[in-house]
C-alpha positions as CSV (number, residue, x, y, z in Angstrom):
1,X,30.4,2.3,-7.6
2,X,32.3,-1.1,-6.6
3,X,30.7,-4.5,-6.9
4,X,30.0,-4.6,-2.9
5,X,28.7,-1.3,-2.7
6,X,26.1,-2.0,-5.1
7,X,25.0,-5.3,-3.5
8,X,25.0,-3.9,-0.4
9,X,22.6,-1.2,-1.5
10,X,20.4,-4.1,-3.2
11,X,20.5,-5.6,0.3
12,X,19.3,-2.3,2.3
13,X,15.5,-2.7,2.7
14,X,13.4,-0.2,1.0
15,X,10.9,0.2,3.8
16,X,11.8,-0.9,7.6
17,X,10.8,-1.0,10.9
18,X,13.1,-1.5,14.0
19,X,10.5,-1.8,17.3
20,X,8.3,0.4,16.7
21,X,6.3,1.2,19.5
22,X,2.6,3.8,19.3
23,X,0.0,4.4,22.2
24,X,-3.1,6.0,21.8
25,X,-4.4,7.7,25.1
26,X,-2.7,5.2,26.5
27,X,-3.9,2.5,24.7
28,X,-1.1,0.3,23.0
29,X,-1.6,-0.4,19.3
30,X,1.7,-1.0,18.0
31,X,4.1,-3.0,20.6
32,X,8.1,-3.8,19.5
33,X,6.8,-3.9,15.2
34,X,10.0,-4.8,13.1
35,X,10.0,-5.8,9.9
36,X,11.2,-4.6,6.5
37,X,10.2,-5.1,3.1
38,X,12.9,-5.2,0.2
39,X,13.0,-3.1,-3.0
40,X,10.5,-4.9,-5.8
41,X,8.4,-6.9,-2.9
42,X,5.2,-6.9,-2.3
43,X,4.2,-7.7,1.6
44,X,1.3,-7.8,3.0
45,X,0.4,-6.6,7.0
46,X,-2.4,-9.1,7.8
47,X,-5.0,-9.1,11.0
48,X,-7.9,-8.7,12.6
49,X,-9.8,-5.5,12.6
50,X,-8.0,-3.1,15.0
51,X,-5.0,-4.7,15.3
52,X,-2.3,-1.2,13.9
53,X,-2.5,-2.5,10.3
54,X,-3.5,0.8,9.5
55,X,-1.2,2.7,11.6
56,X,1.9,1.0,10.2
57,X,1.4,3.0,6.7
58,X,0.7,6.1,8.4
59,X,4.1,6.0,10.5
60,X,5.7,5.1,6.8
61,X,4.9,8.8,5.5
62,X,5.6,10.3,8.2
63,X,1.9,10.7,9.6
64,X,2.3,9.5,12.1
65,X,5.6,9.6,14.8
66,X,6.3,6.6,16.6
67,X,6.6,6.9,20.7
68,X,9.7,4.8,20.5
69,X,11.7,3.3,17.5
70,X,12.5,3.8,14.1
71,X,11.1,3.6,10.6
72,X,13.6,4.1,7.9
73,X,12.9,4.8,4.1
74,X,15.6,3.7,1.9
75,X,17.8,3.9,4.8
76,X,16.5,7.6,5.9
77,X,14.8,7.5,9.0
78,X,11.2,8.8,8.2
79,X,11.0,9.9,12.6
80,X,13.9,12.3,12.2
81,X,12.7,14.2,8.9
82,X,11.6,17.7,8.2
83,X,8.3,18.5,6.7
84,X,10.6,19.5,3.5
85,X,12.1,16.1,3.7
86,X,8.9,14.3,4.4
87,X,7.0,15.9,0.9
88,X,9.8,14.1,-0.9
89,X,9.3,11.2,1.0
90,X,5.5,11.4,-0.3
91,X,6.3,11.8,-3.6
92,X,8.6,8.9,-3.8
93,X,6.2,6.2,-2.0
94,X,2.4,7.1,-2.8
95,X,-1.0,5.7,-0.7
96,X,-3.9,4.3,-2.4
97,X,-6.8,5.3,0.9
98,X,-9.2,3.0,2.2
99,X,-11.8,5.8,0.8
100,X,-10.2,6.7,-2.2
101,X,-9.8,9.8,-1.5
102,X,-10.9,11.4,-5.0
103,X,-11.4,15.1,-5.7
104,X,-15.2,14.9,-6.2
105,X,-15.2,18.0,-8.5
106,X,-13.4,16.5,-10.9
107,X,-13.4,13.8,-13.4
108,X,-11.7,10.3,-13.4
109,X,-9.4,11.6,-16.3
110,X,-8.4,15.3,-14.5
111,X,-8.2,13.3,-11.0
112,X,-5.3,11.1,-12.6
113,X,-3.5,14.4,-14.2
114,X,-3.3,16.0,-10.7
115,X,0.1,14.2,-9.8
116,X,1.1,15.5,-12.8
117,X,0.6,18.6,-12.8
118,X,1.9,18.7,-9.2
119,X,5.1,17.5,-10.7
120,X,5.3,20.0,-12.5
121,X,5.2,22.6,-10.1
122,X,8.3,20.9,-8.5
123,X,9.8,21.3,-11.7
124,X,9.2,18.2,-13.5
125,X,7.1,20.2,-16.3
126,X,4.9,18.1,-18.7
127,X,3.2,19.5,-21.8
128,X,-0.7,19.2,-22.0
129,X,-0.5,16.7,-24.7
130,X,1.8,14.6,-22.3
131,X,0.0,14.8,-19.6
132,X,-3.3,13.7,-21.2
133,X,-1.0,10.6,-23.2
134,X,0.3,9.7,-19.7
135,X,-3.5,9.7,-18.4
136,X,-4.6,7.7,-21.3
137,X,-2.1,5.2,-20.8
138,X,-2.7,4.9,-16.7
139,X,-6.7,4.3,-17.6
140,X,-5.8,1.1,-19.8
141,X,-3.5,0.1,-17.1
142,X,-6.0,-0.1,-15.1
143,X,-8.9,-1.1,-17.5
144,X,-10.6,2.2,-17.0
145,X,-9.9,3.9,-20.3
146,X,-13.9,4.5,-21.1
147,X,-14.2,5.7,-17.6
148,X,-12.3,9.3,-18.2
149,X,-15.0,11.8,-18.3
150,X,-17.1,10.3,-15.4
151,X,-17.3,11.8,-12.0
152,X,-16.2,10.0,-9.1
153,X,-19.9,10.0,-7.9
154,X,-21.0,7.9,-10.7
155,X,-18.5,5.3,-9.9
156,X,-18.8,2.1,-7.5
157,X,-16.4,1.9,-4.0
158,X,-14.7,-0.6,-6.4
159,X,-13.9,1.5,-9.6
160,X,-13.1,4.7,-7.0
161,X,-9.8,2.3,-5.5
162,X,-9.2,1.7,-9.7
163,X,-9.2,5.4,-10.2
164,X,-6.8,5.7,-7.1
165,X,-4.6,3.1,-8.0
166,X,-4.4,4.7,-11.2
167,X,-3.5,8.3,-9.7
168,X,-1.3,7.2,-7.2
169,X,0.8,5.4,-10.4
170,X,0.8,8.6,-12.2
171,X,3.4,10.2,-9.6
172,X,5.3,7.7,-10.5
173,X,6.5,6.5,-7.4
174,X,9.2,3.7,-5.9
175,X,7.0,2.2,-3.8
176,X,3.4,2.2,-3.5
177,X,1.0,1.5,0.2
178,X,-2.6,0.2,0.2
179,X,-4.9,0.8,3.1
180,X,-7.8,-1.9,3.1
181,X,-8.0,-2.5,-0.8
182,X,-11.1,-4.6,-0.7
183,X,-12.9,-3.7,2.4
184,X,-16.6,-2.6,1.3
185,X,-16.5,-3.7,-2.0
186,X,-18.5,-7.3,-3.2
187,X,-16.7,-10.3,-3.4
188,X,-16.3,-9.6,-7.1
189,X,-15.1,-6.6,-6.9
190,X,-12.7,-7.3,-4.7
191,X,-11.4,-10.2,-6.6
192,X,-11.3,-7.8,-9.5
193,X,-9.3,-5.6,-7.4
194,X,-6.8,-8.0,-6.4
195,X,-6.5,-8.6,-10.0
196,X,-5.4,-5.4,-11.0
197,X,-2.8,-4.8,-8.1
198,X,-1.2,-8.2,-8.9
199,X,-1.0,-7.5,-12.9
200,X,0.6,-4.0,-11.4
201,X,2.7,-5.9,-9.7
202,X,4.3,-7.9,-12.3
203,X,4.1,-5.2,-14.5
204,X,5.8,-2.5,-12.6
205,X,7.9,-4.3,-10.0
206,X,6.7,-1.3,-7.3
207,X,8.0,-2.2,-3.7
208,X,4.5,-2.4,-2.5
209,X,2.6,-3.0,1.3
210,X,-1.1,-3.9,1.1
211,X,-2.7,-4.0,4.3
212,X,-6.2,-6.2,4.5
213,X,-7.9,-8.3,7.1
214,X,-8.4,-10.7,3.9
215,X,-6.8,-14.0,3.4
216,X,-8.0,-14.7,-0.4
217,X,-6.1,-12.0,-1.1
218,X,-3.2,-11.9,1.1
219,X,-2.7,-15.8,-0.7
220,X,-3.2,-13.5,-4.1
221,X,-0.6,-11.1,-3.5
222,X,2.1,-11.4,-0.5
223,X,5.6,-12.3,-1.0
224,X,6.0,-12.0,2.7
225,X,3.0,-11.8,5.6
226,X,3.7,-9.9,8.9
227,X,0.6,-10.8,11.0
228,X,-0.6,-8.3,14.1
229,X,-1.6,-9.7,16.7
230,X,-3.1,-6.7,19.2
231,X,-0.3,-4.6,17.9
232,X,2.4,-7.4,17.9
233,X,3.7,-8.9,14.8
234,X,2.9,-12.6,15.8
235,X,4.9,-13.9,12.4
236,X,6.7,-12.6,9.8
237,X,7.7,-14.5,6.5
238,X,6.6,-16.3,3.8
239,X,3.0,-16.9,2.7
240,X,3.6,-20.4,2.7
241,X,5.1,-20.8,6.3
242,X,1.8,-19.0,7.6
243,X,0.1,-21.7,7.3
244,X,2.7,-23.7,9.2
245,X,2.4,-21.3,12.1
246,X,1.7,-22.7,15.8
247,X,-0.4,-19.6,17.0
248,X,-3.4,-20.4,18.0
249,X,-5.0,-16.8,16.6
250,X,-3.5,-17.1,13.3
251,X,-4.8,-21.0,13.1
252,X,-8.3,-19.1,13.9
253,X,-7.7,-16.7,11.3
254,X,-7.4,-19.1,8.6
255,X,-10.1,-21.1,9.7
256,X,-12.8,-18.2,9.6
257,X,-11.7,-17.3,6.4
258,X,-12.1,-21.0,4.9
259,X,-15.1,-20.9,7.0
260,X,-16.3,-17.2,5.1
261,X,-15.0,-18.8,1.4
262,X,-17.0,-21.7,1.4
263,X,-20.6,-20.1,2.7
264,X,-20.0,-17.2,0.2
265,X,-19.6,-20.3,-2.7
């Protein structure tokens, strides 16, 4: 491969969207979204409650089909795809759910194995012993190596998104999406949340979207913002510039969020 080939595949966004449009009954919650999100960066899709955060990652895997435009993966459009081509597409960029979305009947340690024993029915085989090293490792990545034989009903909301975070890692995937990360967890939970997903961050260097309605740790975590707006993306670009921005809803946002930070101190 020649020396512009390769930079013009660094260039290609991992993840894009090109005016993405999706009604329900009729009632717009995604109007004109484009942005993309480059291999190795974390952004974060910030908003109000309601607003299609939500509904972006869904239209990612291939959930969800838009009612006009396009969302590419890796330069593959996700709207054209077969079901075949959309299982790959799942394998390759993993969610971490708002509910966690364990397998209650098992423990923390067997619910982290499950990717890998899914892999290796796509022939990706692993060995027992593997497999249980590879779960080992995935529990002290996320600081939940004593937590192996516990259930998932033993566990806080908090430790459940540890545990995901932990299984969605073990399918080792290019890029990894995470629905509401620290909704319905306590403030120090959630900041020990954050905490993890950034130290995944540097350590991996997983293309990565997190969607939250929280500032603290959209400051945390974002390369780039794209804010919604009732389904519009009112700004898209660095953290740092957000602050900067004109709109009188974003200017709002902030404020009730400084507001929320210092009565919570």
């Amino acid at each position: 491969m020649g020396d512009s080939e390769q930079s013009a595949g660094a260039a290609q966004p991992f993840i894009q969207f090109e005016h993405v449009y999706k009604s329900f009954d009729d009632l717009p919650v995604l109007v004109d979204v484009s942005f993309e999100v480059r291999r190795g960066e974390m952004v974060v899709v910030l908003g109000r409650s309601g607003v299609g955060k939500s509904v972006t990652l869904k239209h990612i895997l291939g959930f969800l089909k838009p009612d006009s435009g396009k969302v590419f993966v890796e330069g593959a459009e996700v709207t054209q795809m077969t079901e075949e081509q959309l299982a790959d597409v799942r394998r390759r960029v993993t969610m971490v759910f708002q509910s966690g979305a364990l397998f209650d009947s098992l423990t923390v340690g067997e619910n982290v194995a499950y990717p890998l024993r899914e892999r290796a029915e796509h022939g990706e085989a692993m060995n027992e012993d593997a497999i249980q090293a590879r779960v080992t490792e995935l529990l002290e990545q996320v600081d939940l190596g004593d937590f192996r034989d516990r259930m998932p009903s033993d566990l806080s909301t908090g430790l459940k998104r540890a545990v995901a975070i932990a299984r969605a890692l073990a399918a080792k995937p290019e890029a990894i999406l995470y629905d509401e990360p620290t909704t319905m967890v306590d403030p120090l939970m959630a900041q020990t949340v954050g905490d993890l997903i950034l130290k995944l961050k540097h350590q991996t260097g997983l293309t990565s979207i997190v969607v939250t309605h929280d500032m603290k740790l959209a400051r945390k975590l974002a390369d780039r913002v794209v804010f919604l707006v009732e389904g519009r993306v009112s700004f898209f670009g660095p953290m740092s510039e957000l602050d900067e921005s004109q709109e009188s809803v974003i200017q709002d946002f902030i404020r009730l969020d400084e507001v929320s930070f210092l009565e919570n101190s």
